[in-house]
C-alpha positions in Angstrom: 0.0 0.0 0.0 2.6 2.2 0.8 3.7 2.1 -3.1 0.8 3.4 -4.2 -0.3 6.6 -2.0 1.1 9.2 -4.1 -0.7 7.9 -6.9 -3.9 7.2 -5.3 -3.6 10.8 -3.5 -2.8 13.1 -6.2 -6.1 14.4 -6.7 -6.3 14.1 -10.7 -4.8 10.5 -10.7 -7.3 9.2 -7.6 -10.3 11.1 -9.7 -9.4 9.2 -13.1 -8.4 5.3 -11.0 -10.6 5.3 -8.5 -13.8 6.4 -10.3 -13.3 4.7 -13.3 -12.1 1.5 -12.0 -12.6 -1.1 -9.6 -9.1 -1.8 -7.6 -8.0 -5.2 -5.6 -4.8 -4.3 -3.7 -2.5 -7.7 -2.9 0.2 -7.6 -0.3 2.5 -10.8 0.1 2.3 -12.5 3.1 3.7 -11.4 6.1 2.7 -7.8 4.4 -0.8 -7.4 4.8 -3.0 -5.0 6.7 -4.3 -6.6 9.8 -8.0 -5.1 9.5 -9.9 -2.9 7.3 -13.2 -0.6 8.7 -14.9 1.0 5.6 -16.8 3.8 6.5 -18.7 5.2 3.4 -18.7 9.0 4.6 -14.7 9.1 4.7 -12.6 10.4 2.1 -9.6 7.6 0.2 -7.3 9.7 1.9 -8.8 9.6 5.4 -10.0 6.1 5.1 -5.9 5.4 4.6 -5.0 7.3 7.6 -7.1 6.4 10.2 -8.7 2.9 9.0 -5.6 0.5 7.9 -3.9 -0.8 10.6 -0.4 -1.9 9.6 1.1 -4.5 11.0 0.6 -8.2 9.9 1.9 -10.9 12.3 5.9 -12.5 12.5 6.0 -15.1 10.0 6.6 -17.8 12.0 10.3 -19.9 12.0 8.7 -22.7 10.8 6.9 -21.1 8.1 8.7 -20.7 4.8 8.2 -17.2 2.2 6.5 -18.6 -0.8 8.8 -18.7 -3.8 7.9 -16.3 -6.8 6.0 -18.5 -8.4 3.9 -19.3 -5.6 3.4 -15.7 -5.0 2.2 -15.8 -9.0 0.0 -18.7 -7.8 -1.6 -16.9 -5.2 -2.3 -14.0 -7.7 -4.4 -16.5 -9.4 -6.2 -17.8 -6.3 -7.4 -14.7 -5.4 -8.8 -13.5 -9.1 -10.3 -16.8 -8.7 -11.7 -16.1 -5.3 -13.4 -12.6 -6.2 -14.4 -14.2 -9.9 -12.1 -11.9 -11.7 -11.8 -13.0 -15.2 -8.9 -10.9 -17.5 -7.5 -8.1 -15.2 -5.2 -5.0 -15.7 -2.2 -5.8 -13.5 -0.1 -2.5 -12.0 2.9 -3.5 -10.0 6.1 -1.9 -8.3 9.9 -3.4 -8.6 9.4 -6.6 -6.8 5.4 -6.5 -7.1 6.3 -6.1 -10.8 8.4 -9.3 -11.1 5.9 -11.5 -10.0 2.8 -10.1 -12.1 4.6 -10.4 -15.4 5.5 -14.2 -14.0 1.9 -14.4 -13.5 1.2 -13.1 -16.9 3.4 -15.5 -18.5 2.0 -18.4 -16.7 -1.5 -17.5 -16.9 -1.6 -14.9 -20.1 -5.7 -15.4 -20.5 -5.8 -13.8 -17.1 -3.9 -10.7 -18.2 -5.2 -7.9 -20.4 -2.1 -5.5 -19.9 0.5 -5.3 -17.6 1.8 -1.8 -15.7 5.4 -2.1 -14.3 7.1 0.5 -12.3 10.7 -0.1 -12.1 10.1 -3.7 -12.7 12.6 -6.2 -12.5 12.6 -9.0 -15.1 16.2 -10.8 -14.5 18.2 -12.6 -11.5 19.8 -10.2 -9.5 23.5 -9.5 -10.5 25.8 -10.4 -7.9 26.1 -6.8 -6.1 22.2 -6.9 -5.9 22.7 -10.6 -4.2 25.5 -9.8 -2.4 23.7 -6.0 -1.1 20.2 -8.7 -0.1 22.3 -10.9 1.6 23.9 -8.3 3.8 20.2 -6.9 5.0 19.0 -10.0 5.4 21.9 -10.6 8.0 20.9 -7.6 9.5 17.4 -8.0 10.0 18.2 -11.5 11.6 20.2 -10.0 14.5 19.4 -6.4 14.4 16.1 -5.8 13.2 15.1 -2.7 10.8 18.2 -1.0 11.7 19.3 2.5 10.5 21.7 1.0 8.0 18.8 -1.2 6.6 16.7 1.6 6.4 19.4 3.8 4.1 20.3 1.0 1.9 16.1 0.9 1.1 15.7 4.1 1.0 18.4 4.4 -1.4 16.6 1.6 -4.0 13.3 3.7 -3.6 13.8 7.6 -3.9 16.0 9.9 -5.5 18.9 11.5 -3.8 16.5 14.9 -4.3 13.8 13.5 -2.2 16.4 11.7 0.0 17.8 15.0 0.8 21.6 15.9 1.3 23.9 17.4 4.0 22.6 21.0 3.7 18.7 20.0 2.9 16.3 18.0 5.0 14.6 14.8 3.6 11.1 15.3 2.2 7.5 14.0 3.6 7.6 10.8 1.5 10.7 9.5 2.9 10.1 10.8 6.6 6.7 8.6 5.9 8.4 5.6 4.5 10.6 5.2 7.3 7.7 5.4 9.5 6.0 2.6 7.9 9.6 0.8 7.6 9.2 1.0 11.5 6.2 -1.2 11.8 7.3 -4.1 9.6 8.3 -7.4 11.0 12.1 -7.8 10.2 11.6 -11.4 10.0 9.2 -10.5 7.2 11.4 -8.3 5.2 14.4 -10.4 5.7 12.3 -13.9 3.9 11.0 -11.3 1.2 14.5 -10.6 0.3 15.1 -14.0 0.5 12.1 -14.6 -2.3 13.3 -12.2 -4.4 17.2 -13.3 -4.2 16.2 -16.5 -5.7 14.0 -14.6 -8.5 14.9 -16.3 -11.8 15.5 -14.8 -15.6 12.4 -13.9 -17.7 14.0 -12.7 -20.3 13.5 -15.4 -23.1 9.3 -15.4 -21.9 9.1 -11.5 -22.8 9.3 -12.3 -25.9 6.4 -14.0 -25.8 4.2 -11.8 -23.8 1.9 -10.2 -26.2 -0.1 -8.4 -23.2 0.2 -4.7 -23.9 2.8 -3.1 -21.5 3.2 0.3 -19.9 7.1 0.7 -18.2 7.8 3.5 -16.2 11.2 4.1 -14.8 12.5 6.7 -13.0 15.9 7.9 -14.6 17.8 8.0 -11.1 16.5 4.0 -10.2 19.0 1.6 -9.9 16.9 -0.6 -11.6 16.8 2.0 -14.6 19.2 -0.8 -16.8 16.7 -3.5 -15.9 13.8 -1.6 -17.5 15.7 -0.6 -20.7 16.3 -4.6 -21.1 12.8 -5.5 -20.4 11.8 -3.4 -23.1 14.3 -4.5 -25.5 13.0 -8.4 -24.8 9.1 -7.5 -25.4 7.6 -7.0 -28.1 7.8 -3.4 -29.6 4.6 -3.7 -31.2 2.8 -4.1 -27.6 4.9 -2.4 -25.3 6.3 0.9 -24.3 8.7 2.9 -21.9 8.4 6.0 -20.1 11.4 7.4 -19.0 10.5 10.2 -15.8 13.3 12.3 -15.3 14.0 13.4 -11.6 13.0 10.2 -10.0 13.6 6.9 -8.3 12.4 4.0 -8.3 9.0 4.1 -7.0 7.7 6.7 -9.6 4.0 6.4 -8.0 5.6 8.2 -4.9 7.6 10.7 -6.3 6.1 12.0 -9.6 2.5 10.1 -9.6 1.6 13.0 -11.4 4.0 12.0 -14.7 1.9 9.4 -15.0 -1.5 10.4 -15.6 -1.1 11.2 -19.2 0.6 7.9 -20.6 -1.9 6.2 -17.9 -4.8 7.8 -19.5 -3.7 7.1 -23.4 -2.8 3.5 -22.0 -6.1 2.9 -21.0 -8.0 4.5 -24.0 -6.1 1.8 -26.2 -8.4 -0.7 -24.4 -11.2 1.3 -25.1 -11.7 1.2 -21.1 -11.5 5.1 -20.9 -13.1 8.3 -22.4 -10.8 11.2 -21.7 -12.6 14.0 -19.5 -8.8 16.0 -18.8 -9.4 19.6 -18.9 -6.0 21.4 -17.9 -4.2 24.2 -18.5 -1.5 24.1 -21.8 0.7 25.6 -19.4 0.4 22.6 -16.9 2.6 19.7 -16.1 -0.3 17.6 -16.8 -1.0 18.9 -20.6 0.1 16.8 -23.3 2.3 19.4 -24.9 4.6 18.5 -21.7 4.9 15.1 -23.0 6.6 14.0 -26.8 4.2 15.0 -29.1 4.9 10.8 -30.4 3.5 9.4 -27.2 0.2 10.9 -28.7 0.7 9.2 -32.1 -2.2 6.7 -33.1 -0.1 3.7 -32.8 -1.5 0.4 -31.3 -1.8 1.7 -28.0 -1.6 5.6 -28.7 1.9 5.0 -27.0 5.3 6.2 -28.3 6.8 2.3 -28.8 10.6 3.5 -27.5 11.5 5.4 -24.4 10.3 8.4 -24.1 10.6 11.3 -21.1 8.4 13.5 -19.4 9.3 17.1 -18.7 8.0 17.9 -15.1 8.8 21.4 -13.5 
């Protein structure tokens, strides 16, 4: 959940998702919220603040972390449980990995895929090594300071991060907050999962799902996205490139994505643009490549493309 605040917050972004569409949030275990009030008077961003309480239970020593795969099983046990039939999947980094898995494996299930910084390979060996060293740390220390930095680093831009002279902004105060209240046991099997992630690159190329890639240009995962996008299909993909930004691109620049979002989404015929902004706004198109408007297969510029945010 906390990937997806910014996005779900910035009023014109939560106005075009969350009226439009109907939205099933999965956490891995050892992740989840522990219980849910709905009250229908609330606000989304009220409802957030004051009805989720974090905090799901240890995972026990016994228990093991499901693998990827069986985290791209249990994608499929719960569309099966709500009677889902083809969805639109939107994931972030790790969230990423395993819902193109699951749209590999299950590609009836999947009418387009939306991947923020998404991985799609094994991790090198400084990305194995760098797990391996937090996952010692949780063990016997907990969520330690030095945990925290080396997260923080993955997620946000040095700009948001802050620097010597210049104090870190709300996001990251926030995540390390919610960093706080997660088991360490938890995080450490997660990384665990993930450090035994295996290569998708010869299944991209048979992904014909359409595909949205964002990437923020500071992400350390920025190589990652240019290769998943060189392994899919150009014809049914596309990449935008945010400039200014991290990893998690919903947090820091949600509002970059509206746009490509919204042309995305008209390609499925799923959307009839109401956007009324200024031509002097962030948000207008004339911000954005003219090509990303071209009438294409998905009204998508099929290469990387930036965004020019003020």
């Amino acid at each position: 959940i906390s990937c997806f605040q910014g996005l779900f917050f910035s009023p014109e972004v939560n106005s075009f998702l969350l009226h439009n569409f109907c939205i099933y949030h999965i956490s891995p275990p050892g992740h989840e919220v522990r219980s849910v009030h709905v009250l229908s008077h609330l606000s989304y961003p009220e409802f957030f603040q004051e009805r989720l309480q974090v905090g799901a239970a240890p995972i026990g020593s016994d228990d093991l972390m499901p693998s990827v795969d069986d985290l791209a099983d249990q994608v499929l046990e719960v569309l099966n449980f709500f009677g889902l039939g083809a969805v639109m999947c939107m994931g972030v980094t790790a969230g990423a990995y395993v819902l193109t898995l699951f749209a590999m494996k299950y590609r009836q299930r999947v009418l387009g895929l939306i991947l923020v910084s998404p991985l799609c390979r094994a991790p090198s060996w400084t990305e194995w090594l760098l797990n391996k060293v937090m996952s010692n740390l949780l063990y016997f220390y907990g969520m330690c300071g030095v945990v925290k930095e080396l997260l923080l680093k993955r997620y946000f831009s040095q700009e948001v991060r802050g620097r010597v002279e210049e104090s870190e902004s709300d996001i990251v105060q926030a995540c390390r907050r919610l960093l706080d209240e997660r088991q360490s046991i938890n995080v450490q099997q997660f990384l665990e999962a993930m450090n035994g992630r295996r290569d998708l690159s010869e299944g991209l190329r048979k992904l014909h799902c359409r595909s949205l890639i964002f990437i923020g240009e500071n992400s350390p995962f920025h190589s990652e996205a240019l290769h998943m996008t060189s392994k899919l299909d150009r014809r049914y993909s596309a990449l935008v490139e945010v400039q200014a930004c991290g990893s998690i691109v919903t947090e820091e620049q949600p509002h970059a994505m509206l746009i490509p979002l919204e042309y995305f989404l008209m390609g499925f015929g799923l959307y009839r643009s109401t956007l009324s902004v200024s031509r002097r706004s962030p948000l207008s198109p004339t911000c954005i490549s003219p090509e990303l408007l071209s009438p294409e297969s998905m009204g998508l510029k099929l290469k990387p493309i930036k965004t020019w945010i003020s």
